[in-house]
Each structure stands twice: as structure tokens, then as C-alpha cells.
C-alpha positions as CSV (number, residue, x, y, z in Angstrom):
1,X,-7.5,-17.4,-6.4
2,X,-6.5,-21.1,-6.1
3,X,-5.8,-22.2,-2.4
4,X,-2.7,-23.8,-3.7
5,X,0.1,-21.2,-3.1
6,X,3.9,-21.5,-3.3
7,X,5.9,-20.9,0.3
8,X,9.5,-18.7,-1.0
9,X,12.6,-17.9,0.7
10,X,12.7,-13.8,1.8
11,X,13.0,-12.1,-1.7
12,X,17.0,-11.0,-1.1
13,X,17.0,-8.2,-4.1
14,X,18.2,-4.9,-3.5
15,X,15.4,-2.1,-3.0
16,X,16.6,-0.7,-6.3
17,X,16.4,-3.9,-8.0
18,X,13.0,-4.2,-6.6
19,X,11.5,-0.9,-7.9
20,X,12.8,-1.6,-11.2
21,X,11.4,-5.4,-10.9
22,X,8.0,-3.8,-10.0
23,X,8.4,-0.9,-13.1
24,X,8.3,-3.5,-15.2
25,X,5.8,-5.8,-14.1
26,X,3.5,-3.1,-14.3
27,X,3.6,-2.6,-17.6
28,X,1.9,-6.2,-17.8
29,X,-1.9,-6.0,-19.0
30,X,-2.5,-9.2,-17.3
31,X,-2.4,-7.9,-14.1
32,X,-5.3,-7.0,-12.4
33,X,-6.7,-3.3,-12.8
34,X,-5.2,-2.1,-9.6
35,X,-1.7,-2.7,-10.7
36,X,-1.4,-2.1,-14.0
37,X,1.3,0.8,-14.6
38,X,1.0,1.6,-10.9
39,X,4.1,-0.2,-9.9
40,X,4.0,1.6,-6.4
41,X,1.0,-1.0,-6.1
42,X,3.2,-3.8,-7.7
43,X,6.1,-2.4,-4.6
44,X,3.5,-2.6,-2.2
45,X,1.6,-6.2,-3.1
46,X,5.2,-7.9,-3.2
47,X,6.4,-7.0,-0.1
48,X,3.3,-8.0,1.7
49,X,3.6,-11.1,-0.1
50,X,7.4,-11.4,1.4
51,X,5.9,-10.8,5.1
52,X,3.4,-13.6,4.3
53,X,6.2,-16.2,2.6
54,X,4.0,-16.2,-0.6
55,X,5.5,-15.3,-4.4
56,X,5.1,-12.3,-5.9
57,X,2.5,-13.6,-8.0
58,X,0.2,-15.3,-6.0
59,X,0.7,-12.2,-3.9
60,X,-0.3,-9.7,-7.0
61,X,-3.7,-11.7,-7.7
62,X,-4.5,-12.8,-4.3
63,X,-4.4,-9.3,-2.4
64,X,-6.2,-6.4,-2.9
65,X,-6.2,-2.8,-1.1
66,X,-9.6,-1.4,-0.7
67,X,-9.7,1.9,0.8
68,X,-5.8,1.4,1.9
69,X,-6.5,-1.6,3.9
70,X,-5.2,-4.7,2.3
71,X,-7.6,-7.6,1.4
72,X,-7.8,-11.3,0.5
73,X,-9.8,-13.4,-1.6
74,X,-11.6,-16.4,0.9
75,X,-9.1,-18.6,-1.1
76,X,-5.8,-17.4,-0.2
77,X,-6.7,-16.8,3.4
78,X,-7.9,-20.4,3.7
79,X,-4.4,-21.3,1.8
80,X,-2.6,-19.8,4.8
81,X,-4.4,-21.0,7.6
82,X,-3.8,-24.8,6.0
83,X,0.0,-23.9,4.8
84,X,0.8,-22.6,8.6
85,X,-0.2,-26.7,9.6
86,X,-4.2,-26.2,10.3
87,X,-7.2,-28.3,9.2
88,X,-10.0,-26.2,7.3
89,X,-13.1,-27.9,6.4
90,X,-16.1,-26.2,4.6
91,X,-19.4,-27.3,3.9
92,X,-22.7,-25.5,2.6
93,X,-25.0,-24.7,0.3
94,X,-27.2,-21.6,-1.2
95,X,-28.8,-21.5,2.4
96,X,-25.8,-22.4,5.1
97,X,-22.2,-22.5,5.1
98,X,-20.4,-23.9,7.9
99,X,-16.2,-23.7,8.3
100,X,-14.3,-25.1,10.9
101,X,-10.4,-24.6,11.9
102,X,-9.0,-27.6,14.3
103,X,-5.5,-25.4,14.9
104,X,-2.7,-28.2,14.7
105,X,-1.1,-26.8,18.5
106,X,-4.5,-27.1,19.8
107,X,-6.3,-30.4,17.9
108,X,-8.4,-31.1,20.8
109,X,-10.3,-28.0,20.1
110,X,-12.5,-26.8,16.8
111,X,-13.0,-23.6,15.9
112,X,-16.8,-23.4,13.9
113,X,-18.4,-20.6,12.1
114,X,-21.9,-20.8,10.4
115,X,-23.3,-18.1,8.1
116,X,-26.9,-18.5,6.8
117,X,-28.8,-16.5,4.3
118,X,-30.8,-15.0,6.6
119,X,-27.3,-14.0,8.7
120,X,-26.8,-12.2,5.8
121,X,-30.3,-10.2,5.1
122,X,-29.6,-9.2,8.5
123,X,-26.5,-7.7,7.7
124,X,-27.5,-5.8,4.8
125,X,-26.2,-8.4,2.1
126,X,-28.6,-9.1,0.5
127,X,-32.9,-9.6,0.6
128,X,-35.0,-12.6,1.0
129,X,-37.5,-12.4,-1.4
130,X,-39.6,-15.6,-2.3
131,X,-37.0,-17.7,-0.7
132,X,-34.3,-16.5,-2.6
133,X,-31.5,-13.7,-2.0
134,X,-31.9,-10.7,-4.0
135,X,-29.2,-8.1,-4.1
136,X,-28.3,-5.2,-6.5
137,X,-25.5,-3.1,-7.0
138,X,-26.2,0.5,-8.0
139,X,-26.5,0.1,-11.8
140,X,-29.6,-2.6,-10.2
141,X,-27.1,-5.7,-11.9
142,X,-27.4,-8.5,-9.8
143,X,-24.6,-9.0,-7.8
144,X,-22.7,-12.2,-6.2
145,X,-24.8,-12.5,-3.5
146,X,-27.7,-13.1,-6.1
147,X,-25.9,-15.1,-8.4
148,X,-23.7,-17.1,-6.3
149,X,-25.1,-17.5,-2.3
150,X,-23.3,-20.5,-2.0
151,X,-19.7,-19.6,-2.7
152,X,-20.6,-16.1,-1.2
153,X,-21.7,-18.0,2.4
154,X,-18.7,-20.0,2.0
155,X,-16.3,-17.4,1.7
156,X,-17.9,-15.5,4.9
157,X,-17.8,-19.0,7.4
158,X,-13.7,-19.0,6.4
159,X,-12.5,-15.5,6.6
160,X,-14.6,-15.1,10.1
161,X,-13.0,-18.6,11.5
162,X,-9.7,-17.6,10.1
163,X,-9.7,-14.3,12.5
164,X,-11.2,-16.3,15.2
165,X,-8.3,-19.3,15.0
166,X,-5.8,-18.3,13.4
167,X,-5.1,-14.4,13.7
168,X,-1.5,-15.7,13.9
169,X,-1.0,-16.4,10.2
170,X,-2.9,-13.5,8.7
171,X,-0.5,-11.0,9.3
172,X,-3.7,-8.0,8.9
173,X,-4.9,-9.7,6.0
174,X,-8.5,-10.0,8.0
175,X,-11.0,-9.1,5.5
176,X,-12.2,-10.1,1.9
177,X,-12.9,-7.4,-0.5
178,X,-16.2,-7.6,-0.2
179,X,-16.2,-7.2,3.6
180,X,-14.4,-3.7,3.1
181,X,-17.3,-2.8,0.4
182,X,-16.0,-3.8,-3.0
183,X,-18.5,-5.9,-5.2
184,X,-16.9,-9.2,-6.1
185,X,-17.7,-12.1,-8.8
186,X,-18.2,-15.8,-7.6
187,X,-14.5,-16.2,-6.9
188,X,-14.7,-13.3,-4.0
189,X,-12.0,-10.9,-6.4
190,X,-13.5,-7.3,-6.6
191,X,-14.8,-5.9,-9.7
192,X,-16.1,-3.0,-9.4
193,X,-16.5,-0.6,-6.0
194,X,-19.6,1.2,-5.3
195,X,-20.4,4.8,-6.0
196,X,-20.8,5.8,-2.6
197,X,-21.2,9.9,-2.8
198,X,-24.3,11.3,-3.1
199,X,-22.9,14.2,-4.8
200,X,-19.3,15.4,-6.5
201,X,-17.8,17.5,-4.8
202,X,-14.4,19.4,-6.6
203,X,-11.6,19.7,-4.4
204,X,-9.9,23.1,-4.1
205,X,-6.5,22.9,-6.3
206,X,-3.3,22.6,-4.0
207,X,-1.2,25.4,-4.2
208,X,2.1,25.4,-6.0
209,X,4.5,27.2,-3.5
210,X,6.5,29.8,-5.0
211,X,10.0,28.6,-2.7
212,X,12.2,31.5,-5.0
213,X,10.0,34.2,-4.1
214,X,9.7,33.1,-0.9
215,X,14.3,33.0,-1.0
216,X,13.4,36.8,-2.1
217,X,10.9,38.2,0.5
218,X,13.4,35.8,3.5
219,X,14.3,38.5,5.9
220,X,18.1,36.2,6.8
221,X,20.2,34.2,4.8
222,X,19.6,31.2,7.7
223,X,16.0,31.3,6.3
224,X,16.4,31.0,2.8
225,X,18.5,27.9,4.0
226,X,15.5,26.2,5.6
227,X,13.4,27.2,2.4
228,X,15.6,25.6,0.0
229,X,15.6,23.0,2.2
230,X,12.1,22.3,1.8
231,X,11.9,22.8,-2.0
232,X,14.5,19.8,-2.3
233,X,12.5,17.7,0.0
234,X,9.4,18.7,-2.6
235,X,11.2,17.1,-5.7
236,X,12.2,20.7,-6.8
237,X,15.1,20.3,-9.9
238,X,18.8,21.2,-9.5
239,X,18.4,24.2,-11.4
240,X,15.3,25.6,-9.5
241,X,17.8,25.2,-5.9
242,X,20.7,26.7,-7.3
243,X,18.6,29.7,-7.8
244,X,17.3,29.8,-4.3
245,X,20.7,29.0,-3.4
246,X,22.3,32.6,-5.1
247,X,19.4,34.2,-3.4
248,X,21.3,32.9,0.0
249,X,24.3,34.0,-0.9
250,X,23.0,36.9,-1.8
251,X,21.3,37.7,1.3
252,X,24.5,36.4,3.2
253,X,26.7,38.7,1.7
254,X,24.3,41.8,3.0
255,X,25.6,44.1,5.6
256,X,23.0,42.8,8.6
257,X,24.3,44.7,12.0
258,X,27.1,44.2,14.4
259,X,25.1,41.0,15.2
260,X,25.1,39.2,11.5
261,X,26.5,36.0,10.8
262,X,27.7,36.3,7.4
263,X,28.2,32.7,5.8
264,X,28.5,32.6,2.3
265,X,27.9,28.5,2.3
266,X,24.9,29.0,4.6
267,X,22.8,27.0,1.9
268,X,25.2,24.4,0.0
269,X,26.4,23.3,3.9
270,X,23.2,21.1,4.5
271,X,23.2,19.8,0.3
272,X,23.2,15.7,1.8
273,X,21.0,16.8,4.4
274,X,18.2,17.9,2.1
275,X,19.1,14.8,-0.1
276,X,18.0,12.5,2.8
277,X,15.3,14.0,3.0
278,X,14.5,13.4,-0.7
279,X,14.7,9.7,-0.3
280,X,13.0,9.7,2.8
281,X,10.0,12.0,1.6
282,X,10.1,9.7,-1.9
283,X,10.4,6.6,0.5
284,X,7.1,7.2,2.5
285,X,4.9,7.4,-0.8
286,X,6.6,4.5,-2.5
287,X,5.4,2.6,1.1
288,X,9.1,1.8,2.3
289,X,9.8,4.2,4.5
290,X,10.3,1.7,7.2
291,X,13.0,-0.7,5.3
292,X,15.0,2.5,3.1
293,X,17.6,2.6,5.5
294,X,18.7,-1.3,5.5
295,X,17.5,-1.6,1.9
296,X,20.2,1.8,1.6
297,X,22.9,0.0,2.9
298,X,22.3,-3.4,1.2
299,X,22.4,-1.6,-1.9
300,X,25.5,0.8,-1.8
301,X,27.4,-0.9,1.0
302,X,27.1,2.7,3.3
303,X,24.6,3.7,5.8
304,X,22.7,6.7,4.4
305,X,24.4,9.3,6.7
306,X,27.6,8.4,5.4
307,X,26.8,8.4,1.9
308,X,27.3,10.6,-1.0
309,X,24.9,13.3,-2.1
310,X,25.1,11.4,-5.3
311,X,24.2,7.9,-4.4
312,X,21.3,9.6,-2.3
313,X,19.5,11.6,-4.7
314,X,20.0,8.2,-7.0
315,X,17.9,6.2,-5.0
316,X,15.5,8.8,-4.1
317,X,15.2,8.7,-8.4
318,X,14.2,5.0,-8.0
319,X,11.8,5.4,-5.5
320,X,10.1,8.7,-7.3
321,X,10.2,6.8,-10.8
322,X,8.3,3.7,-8.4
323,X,5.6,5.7,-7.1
């Protein structure tokens, strides 16, 4: 990753506009592995890359989520730190790396970080052996920290001075890849993560829930409601709810006691409110779930509540189609 990056204006494209942007984009084979026809990933990378005032590019090949935390290559981080105003200087070679920050609000003070090679034998990088570092990854292929010590040092000194000065500009992009486990080449970009089980385990299969036999068995016509409820939220088709739905009605046209509420409409009555709760359930794996409701109104012009079931279950399509 080059440390020269490109500041943008706030990407000011409609949430729908964005998904489709990001469907397409990862359908691109020159992205890297993590993206490619994932374009919940593509979602994900840009607007991080929005928060940090970076393009979507430089954002798509400069972060990377390991183990859902997001992660930089010792080049972008170092790009930040000098875009927000700071001086970064880095010296080292296969034995020492030293970084130091001098923060441009504070230039009477420097910030100074030194990794050795024997710092990192004693972290478990790597061995010393005849003077030299020796570390393997499981297939016992030398890794970075083998091949390149140097760069590997290098990369360490920055991203641990970058926390230390400059936690300001990070914006929770704290760690390299290979901090969070990944094995990287000489340029710090993961290539492969680790086998870390000891054995396979195979999960137990979820459970497809039966929500029209579970209409049938409902003692009240109120609780087929909440069930049908919960099969829209699920992504359940029109034809599957309009089937639970005549179960309701059904079961709201039984005689039930002096008592009984008889509502023939007890389950089409809450149709937008089980349509919000399609876009939000579609939001929160698409990673928006926190900007639907402005991205909502940017892109129909109406708040979500006072919106049609229409334009609802349209974006909740986007966002489904995203992730």
C-alpha cells in the first residue's frame, strides 16, 4: 500500500446507490480476495474509508478485517498520521527499527518507538537462530519475518508510535494484519491466515422454523400476528405470509368466549411494521444499521415511519441483494 493516499469530500450517494456501487465492484477480480463478490465487504471497506476521508480504493486495498476487527497495512497508517499534519520518520535495518512521530500541535515533543529482533523472539515472532530470524508458518514456508526483518521491524516501530501519538487519526484502525494473526508478504498485506484448530469440529445445522405450522398449532389469532411478524423479519416471501396470514383470519373468525376479540385484520394491521423490520434486520448484516434511517430519508425523501410498505421492502431488497 503506497503511503500516498488521496483526501475526498464525504461520499454524498444515496445508500441505494451505494449498495449497487459496491455489487458491482465486487464483481472485479482485481480486488483483493476478501472482497471479491462479497460486496457487503466492498459496503463495509468504503464507508470506513468515508470516516477516515480516504477513496474508496485506497480504502479497498489498504484495510483489511481480520477476525471482524479492521486492519491496516504499516503504510496507510503512516499515510494518516502524516496527512492529519505529523512528521513520521523511520529508520532500521534487519536488526532495529526505530519510528518517531513529532505531532504538529505538540512539536516540542517526539514520540519514539524501537523494535529489535530480539523484541520480537520475545514475542513469539520469530527465532534467533545463528544470528538470523527464523520463522515458519504451518505448511513450515518461511514467512515475512524470515524473509523480510527489515520491513517487518519497520512496520511494528510505526503502527506502535501511531497508537502512542496519534490515536486521534486512526479512527480504530490500531493494528496491522499481522498483529491480529494474519501472515503477511514484505508489504505487511495478509496472505494467508493460520490454521489455528487443532481439530474440525461440524456445527450442528440451524433449524429451519416451520412459522405456518407454528400459525396452525397458535392457540389466538393475536399470536399468529406476532408469528407472521417474525417470518417477515426472517426474509420469508409474500406468498409464504399470506398463508400465515389466512391462518389469522382464520383463527380470528373462531368463536373464542364472551371474552374474544374477533379482528379479522389482526395480521395485515402491522404489514409496514414488519416491513421495518425487514430493512432493519437486512440493515444490521449489511453493517448499516446505524445510518438506514438518514440514508432512508436521503433516498426517498420520507422518514421510514412515514413511508410506504413499498418503498420499505425496496430498500430492504438492496440491502439483502448487498449482503
Amino acid at each position: 500500500m503506497s503511503t500516498d493516499i488521496v483526501r475526498v469530500q464525504a461520499l454524498t450517494a444515496s445508500l441505494p446507490d451505494l449498495v449497487r456501487y459496491a455489487e458491482h465492484l465486487a464483481k472485479a477480480d482485481l480486488l483483493p480476495k476478501q472482497f471479491t463478490n462479497r460486496p457487503a465487504n466492498v459496503l463495509y471497506a468504503i464507508e470506513y474509508g468515508r470516516t477516515l476521508g480516504i477513496t474508496p480504493i485506497a480504502a479497498l486495498t489498504g484495510i483489511h478485517v481480520i477476525e471482524g476487527k479492521p486492519s491496516a497495512s504499516s503504510g496507510l497508517i503512516g499515510a494518516l498520521v502524516r496527512h492529519a499534519g505529523h512528521k513520521l520518520r523511520v529508520k532500521g535495518d534487519d536488526r532495529q527499527a526505530v519510528a518517531q512521530i513529532v505531532r504538529a500541535d505538540d512539536p516540542d515533543w517526539t514520540y519514539e518507538v524501537t523494535w529489535t529482533l530480539e523484541r520480537a523472539a520475545q514475542a513469539g515472532l520469530c527465532q534467533i537462530k545463528n544470528g538470523k530470524p527464523h520463522a515458519r508458518d504451518y505448511k513450515d514456508r518461511p514467512t515475512a519475518w524470515e524473509k523480510y526483518p527489515a520491513a517487518m521491524l519497520k512496520a511494528r516501530a510505526i503502527t506502535e508510535v501511531a497508537r502512542d501519538a496519534c490515536e486521534d487519526v486512526l479512527f480504530g484502525l490500531h493494528y496491522t494484519p499481522e498483529e491480529l494473526g494474519a501472515y503477511v508478504n514484505q508489504d505487511g498485506e495478509p496472505v494467508e491466515a493460520p490454521v489455528q484448530p487443532l481439530r474440525v469440529v461440524q456445527a450442528e445445522p440451524v433449524a429451519q422454523r416451520d412459522f405456518l405450522h407454528e400459525a396452525h398449532e397458535a392457540a389466538t389469532a393475536a399470536d399468529v400476528r406476532r408469528i407472521w411478524q417474525e417470518a417477515g423479519a426472517s426474509g420469508a416471501d409474500r406468498e409464504y405470509l399470506d398463508r400465515i396470514a389466512e391462518v389469522g383470519r382464520e383463527k380470528a373468525a373462531e368463536p373464542a368466549g364472551d371474552d374474544a376479540v374477533v379482528d379479522a385484520e389482526v395480521v395485515e394491521a402491522d404489514e409496514q411494521a414488519v416491513a421495518v423490520d425487514e430493512l432493519r434486520a437486512a440493515a444490521l448484516v449489511a453493517g448499516v444499521a446505524d445510518t438506514v434511517e438518514a440514508d432512508f430519508a436521503q433516498s426517498y425523501g420520507v422518514s421510514i415511519a412515514d413511508a410506504a410498505v413499498a418503498q420499505i421492502r425496496e430498500m430492504a431488497g438492496l440491502l439483502r441483494g448487498a449482503a
